[in-house]
C-alpha positions, 0 to 999 in steps of 0.5 A, a space after each residue: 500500500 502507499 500511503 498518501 498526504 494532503 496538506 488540504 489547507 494550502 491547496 488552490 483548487 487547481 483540479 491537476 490530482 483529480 485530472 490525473 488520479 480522478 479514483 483518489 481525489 475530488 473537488 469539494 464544494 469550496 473549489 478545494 481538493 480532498 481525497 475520496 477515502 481519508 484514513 485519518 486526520 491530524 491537524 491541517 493534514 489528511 492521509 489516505 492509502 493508495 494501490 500499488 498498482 495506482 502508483 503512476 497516477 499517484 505520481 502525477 498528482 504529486 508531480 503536477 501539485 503546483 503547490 506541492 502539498 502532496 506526497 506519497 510513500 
């Protein structure tokens, strides 16, 4: 499993995680990203476990990222 975080807070809506990993991410009412299935959160973070399988599309949300808020590992 690959384990995902998200700095929600710091996101602009820019819609490149959900372009490239639309199974993980989508966009909420207020223009910002979240991840679809939120294992936990803690302070401005979400974390949330990806298929190895998906780890291309994982990659490109956090390569595309233009603020650079998520990773994966």
């Amino acid at each position: 499993m690959i384990q995902i975080t998200h700095k929600r807070s710091d996101c602009i809506g820019c819609y490149a995680c959900v372009e490239h990993a639309p199974s993980y991410w989508k966009i909420d009412e207020d223009g910002m990203a979240s991840l679809l299935e939120v294992t936990h959160r803690h302070d401005q973070m979400e974390f949330g476990k990806g298929y190895d399988a998906d780890r291309d599309e994982l990659e490109q949300s956090v390569e595309n990222c233009p603020v650079h808020i998520i990773s994966i590992s």
